[in-house]
N, C-alpha and C positions, 0 to 999 in steps of 0.2 A: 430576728425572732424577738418578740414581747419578752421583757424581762419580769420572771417572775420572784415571787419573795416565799421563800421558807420561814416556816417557822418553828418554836421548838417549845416541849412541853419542860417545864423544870420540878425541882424537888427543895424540901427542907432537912433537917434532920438533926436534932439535939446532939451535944455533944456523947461521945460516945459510953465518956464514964457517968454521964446523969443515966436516969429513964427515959427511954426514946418515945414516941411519939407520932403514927403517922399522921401530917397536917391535912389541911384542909386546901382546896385551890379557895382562891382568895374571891368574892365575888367582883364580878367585873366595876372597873372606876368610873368615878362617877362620870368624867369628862372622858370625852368621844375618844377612842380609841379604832384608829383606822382597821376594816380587817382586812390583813395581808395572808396569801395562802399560809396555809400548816404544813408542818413537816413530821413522817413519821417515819422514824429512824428504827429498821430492823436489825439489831446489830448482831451478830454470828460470832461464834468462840471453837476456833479450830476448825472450819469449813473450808474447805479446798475448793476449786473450782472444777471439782470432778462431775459436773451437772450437764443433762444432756442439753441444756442451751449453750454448755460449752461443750459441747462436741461429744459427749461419752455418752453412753449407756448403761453403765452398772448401775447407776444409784437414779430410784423412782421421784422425782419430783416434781409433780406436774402443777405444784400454785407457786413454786416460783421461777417455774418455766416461762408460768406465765406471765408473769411479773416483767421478765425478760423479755417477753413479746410484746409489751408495751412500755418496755423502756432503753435507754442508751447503756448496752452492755460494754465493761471495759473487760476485752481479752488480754489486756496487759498492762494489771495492776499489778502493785507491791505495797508490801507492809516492811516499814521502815529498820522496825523490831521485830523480832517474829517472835514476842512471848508476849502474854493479854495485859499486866498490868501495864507495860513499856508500850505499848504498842498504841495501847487507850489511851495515854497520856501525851504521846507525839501525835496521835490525831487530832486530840481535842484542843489541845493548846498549839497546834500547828507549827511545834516545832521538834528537828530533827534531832536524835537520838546523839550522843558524843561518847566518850570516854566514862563520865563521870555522870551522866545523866540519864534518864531510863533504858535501866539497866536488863533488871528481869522483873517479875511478878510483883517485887516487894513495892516497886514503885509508886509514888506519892506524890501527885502534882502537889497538894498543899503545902511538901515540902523543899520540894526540889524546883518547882517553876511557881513560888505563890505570888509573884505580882504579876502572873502573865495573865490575860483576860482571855478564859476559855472563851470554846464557840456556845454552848451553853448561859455564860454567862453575858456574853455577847448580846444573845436573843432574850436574856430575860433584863436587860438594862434598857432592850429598842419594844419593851409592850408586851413580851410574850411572855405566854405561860408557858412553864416548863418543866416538866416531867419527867423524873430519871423509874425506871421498872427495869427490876431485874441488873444484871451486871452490865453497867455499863461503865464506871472508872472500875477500876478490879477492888477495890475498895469500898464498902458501904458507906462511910464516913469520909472520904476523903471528897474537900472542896463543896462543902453540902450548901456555901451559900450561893451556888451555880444555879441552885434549882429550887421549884416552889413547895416542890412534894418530892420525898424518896420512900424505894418502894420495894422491898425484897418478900418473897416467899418466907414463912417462917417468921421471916428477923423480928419483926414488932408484938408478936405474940406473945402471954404472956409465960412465963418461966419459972419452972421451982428452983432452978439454979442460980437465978438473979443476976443471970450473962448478960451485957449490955446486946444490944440488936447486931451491932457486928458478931462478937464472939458468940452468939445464939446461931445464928445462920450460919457459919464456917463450922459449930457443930453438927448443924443438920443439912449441907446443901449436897452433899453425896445422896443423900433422897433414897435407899434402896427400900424395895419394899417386899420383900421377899422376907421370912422372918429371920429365916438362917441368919441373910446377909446383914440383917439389922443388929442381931445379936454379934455378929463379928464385930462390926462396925461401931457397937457401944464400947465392947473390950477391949478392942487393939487401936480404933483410931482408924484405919483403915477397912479394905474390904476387898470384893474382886473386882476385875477391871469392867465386866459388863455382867448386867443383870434384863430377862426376858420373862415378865411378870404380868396374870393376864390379868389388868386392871384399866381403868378409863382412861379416855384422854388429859383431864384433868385432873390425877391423882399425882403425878410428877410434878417438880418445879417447876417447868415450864409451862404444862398445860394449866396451872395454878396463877403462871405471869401470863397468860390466854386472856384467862376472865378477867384478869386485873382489866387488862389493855382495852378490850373490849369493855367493861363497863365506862372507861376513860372516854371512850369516845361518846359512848351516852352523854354523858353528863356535860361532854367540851360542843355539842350537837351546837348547843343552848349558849353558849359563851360568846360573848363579846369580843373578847381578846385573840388572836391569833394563839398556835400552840405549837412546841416541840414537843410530838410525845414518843419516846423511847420503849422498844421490847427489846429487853437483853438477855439474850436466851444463853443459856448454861451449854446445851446439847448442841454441836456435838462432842463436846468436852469430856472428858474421861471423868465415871466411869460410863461405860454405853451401857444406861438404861431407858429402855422404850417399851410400851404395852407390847405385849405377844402379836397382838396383828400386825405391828409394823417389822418385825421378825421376817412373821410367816408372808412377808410380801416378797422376800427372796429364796429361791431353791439353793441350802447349801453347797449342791454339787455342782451347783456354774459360777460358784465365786472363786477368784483366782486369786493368787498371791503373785506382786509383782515380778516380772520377768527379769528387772536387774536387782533383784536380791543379791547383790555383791555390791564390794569399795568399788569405786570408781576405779580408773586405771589412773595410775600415778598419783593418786589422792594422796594428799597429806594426812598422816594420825588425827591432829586435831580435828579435820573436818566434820570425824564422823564421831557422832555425839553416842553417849552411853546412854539414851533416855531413861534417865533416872526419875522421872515423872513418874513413868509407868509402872518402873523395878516397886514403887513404891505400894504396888496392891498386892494381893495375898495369893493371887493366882498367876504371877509372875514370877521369874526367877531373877534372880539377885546379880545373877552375874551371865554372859553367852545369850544365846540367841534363843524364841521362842518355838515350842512343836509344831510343825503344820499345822496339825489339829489347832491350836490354843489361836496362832497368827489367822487363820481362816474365820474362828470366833472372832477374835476382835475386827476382821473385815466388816463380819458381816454385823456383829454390834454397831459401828460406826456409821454405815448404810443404815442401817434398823432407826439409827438416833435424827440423822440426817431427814429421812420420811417422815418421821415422828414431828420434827419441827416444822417440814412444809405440810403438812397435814396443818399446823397451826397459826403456821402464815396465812392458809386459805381461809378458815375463819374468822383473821384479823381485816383479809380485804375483803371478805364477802359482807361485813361490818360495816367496813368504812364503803362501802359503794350500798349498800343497803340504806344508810344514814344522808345518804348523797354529800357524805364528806368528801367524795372522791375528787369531787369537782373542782374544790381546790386546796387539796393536801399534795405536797412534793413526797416522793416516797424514795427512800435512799435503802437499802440491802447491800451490809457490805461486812467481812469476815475481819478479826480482828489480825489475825496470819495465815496461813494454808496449816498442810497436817502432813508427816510423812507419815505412811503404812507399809512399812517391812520396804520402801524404796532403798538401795544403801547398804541397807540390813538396820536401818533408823527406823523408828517409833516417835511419833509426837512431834515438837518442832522445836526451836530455837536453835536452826542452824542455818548455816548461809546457802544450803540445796533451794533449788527452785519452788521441791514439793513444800517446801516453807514458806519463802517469802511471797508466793504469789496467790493471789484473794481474788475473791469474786466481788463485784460491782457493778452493782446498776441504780441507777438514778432514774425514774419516771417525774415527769413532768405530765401537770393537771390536763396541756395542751396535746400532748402523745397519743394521738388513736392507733398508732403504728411503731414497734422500736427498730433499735438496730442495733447491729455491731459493730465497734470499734477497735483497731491492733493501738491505736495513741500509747503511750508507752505514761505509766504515772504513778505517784505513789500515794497512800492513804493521808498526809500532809494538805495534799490538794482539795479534799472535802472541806477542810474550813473555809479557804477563800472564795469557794465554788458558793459558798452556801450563802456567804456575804453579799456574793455581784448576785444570785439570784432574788436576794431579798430587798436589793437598792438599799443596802446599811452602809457606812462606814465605815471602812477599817479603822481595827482597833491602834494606837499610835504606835505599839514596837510591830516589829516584822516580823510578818508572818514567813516562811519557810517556802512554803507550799505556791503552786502558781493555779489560777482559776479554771476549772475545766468547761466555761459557759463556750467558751471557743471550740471547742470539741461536741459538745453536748449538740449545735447550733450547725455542728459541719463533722461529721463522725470519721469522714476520709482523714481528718487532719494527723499529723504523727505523732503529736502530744511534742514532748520531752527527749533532748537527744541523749539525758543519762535521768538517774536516780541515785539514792546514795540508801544503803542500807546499811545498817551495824547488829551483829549477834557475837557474843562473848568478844573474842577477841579479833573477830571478824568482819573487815572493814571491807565492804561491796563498792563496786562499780555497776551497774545493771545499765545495759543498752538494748536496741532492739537485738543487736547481732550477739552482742557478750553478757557474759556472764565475770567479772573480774574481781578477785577475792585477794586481799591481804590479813595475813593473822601477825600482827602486832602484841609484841609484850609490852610489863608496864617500864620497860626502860627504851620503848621506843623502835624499838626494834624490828623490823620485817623480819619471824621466823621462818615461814614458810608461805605458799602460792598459789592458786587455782585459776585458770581460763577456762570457762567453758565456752564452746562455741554452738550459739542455740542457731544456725543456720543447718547446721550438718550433725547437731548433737543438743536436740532441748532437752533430752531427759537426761545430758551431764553425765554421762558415764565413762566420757576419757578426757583428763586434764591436761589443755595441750600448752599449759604456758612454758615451758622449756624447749619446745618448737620451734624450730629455727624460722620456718613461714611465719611467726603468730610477735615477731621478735619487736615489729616497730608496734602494735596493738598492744603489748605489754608495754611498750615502755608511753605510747602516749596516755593509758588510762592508769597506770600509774605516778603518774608529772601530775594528772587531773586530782588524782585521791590526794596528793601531798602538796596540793597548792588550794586546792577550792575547799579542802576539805579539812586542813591541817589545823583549823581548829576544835573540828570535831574528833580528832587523832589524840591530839595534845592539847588540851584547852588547857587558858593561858589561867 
């Protein structure tokens, strides 16, 4: 198969304590710059793979169904982190999560990886331009010379409070617009967990990072330079707000709450997390488990938020194929973690459950009149290097992590990867096609406690059988694996 080249739109962005500025793309050099395809990177915040291109039917998504029907679908991804800041930053910089290093939300490539060479800045050092829109490092500010332009809803506008663009925007990216909810949300800081408000598509952050996107490609139609251009959609991110039609696209009385609403059997305490994300909105309770009623709302908010954004996917490609961009932009969709909903009796994600780590992915290719699916076994690490062999660049000189998915992409039978490595709090993953293998480590080193799930006989993980006298040599070979291949990322030196 023709090797093709990705490209990537970038950003700028004053330091955070001056006055910010959105910049300008730079007009194209004056010396010839080859054009190599574009790449535009839809990137998702808390999207599970609960789509019926993956197999389900509760939740309506017919534009990026179709996305999937003309692209290489991975039914078994993983996210290395399963929380947005950590997880954005083992992508981009294509390296894997450790003890000490993307942690949770707070995370800060600038700080904790600043001589590594993002994929972003990768593509803007080989010609491209490059575009960050919307959330794409969890951070407005962080590693802003990655890019040519940066670009949030809000942040650049101007201010009676005289908040830099960051602290502007994390005042206002809750977005409700309901007035009740707005006046909560000045006084407390918070608000409720979802809001169903009947206003346009683009009155929300996201429908707002729409038009951004979309007038991007106007303007990149005409450019010279190749582009990464970036939609980092908020939704379906808590809280779940979506216009009233993308509501009333589901009958509340066939939404259901998961069937293993309960611990797994022999689950260790630690595994099952307190979703304190959520406790943190005004229509949540503080402590114990959520009403039917309340857990059925947030279902079907979450579904609501889901439609809502493929509703604005399809406008993004009915753009680019309108523009005849299509023809040659690479199109990458892919989740920053999965999401649990009352699975467990969990809410939200950063835990070592499936319904977390595993994400939706597809990769189109400008040559694809037909997709498919793929079981390849892989983690979000591997977009960097995948992005490099498609664009014929050179890797950057340290190592990357992650291995290239063009051999998958090119032969979709292949099996990918015989393991993965995944880390949440204290939760150090083994991931195969067959297991699921989990050690929770303190910080003196220690294995407290243990999980095997067995996804031949048990994908949705709800009996942990690693003290199983059958399961006895499988614990102990992916175990030997975590504390030799991995024993730096355990205990870094």
């Amino acid at each position: 198969m023709k090797k093709l080249i990705l490209s990537a739109l970038a950003f700028n962005l004053l330091a955070c304590s001056e006055p910010a500025l959105q910049t300008e793309i730079s007009p194209p050099a004056t010396e010839l710059v080859s054009k190599k395809p574009n790449v535009l990177l839809l990137y998702m915040d808390d999207l599970r793979p609960q789509l019926n291109s993956y197999g389900h039917e509760q939740i309506i998504s017919p534009n990026i169904d179709a996305l999937a029907s003309r692209s290489v679908q991975f039914t078994q991804a993983y996210s290395n982190v399963s929380v947005c800041g950590a997880s954005r930053a083992s992508m981009l910089t294509g390296m894997l999560p450790t003890k000490t290093r993307f942690i949770d939300y707070n995370t800060r490539v600038d700080v904790e990886t600043p001589k590594q060479v993002t994929l972003p800045r990768l593509l803007k050092d080989n010609g491209y331009t490059t575009i960050s829109n919307g959330k794409i490092y969890h951070h407005l500010d962080d590693r802003t010379s990655d890019w040519d332009e940066v670009w949030r809803p809000y942040a650049f506008d101007k201010n009676e409070q005289g908040l830099s663009p960051l602290n502007y925007w994390q005042s206002l990216w809750k977005d409700y617009q309901l007035a009740e909810n707005i006046e909560l949300y000045k006084t407390t800081g918070t608000g409720p967990a979802y809001e169903n408000a009947d206003v346009s598509d683009n009155t929300y952050i996201d429908g707002m990072l729409t038009d951004k996107v979309i007038e991007d490609l106007k303007r990149l139609k005409t450019s010279d330079k190749p582009f990464l251009l970036t939609a980092g959609f908020i939704a379906p991110h808590l809280p779940f707000n979506a216009p009233t039609k993308y509501w009333d696209m589901y009958k509340r009385e066939e939404i259901k709450q998961p069937y293993n609403n309960y611990v797994p059997k022999n689950a260790p305490k630690v595994s099952i997390s307190q979703w304190g994300e959520m406790r943190a909105y005004t229509d949540i309770p503080k402590q114990g488990g959520v009403t039917d009623e309340t857990a059925i709302s947030l279902i079907h908010g979450y579904y609501a938020t889901v439609s809502y954004v493929d509703a604005l996917i399809g406008q993004i490609m009915t753009t680019l194929t309108e523009l005849e961009l299509d023809k040659n932009t690479i199109v990458i969709l892919v989740s920053d973690h999965g999401y649990n909903l009352q699975e467990h009796t969990q809410w939200a994600k950063y835990t070592t459950y499936r319904t977390s780590t595993r994400v939706p992915l597809m990769i189109h290719l400008p040559t694809m009149a037909q997709g498919s699916k793929t079981n390849a076994l892989v983690d979000l690490i591997d977009v960097y290097p995948t992005v490099v062999e498609l664009l014929d660049l050179e890797l950057p000189k340290h190592e990357l992590a992650g291995e290239s998915l063009v051999p998958v992409l090119n032969d979709p039978s292949l099996d990918g990867k015989e393991h993965v490595f995944l880390k949440n709090g204290k939760g150090y993953t083994i991931q195969t096609q067959e297991y699921s293998y989990t050690e929770f480590i303190n910080d003196n080193n220690k294995t407290f406690a243990r999980m095997l799930y067995d996804h031949r006989t048990d994908g949705d993980e709800n009996i942990n059988v690693v003290d199983e006298a059958d399961y006895a040599d499988v614990v102990t070979q992916l175990s030997t694996l975590l504390h030799t291949q991995y024993a730096n990322n355990i205990n870094p030196e």
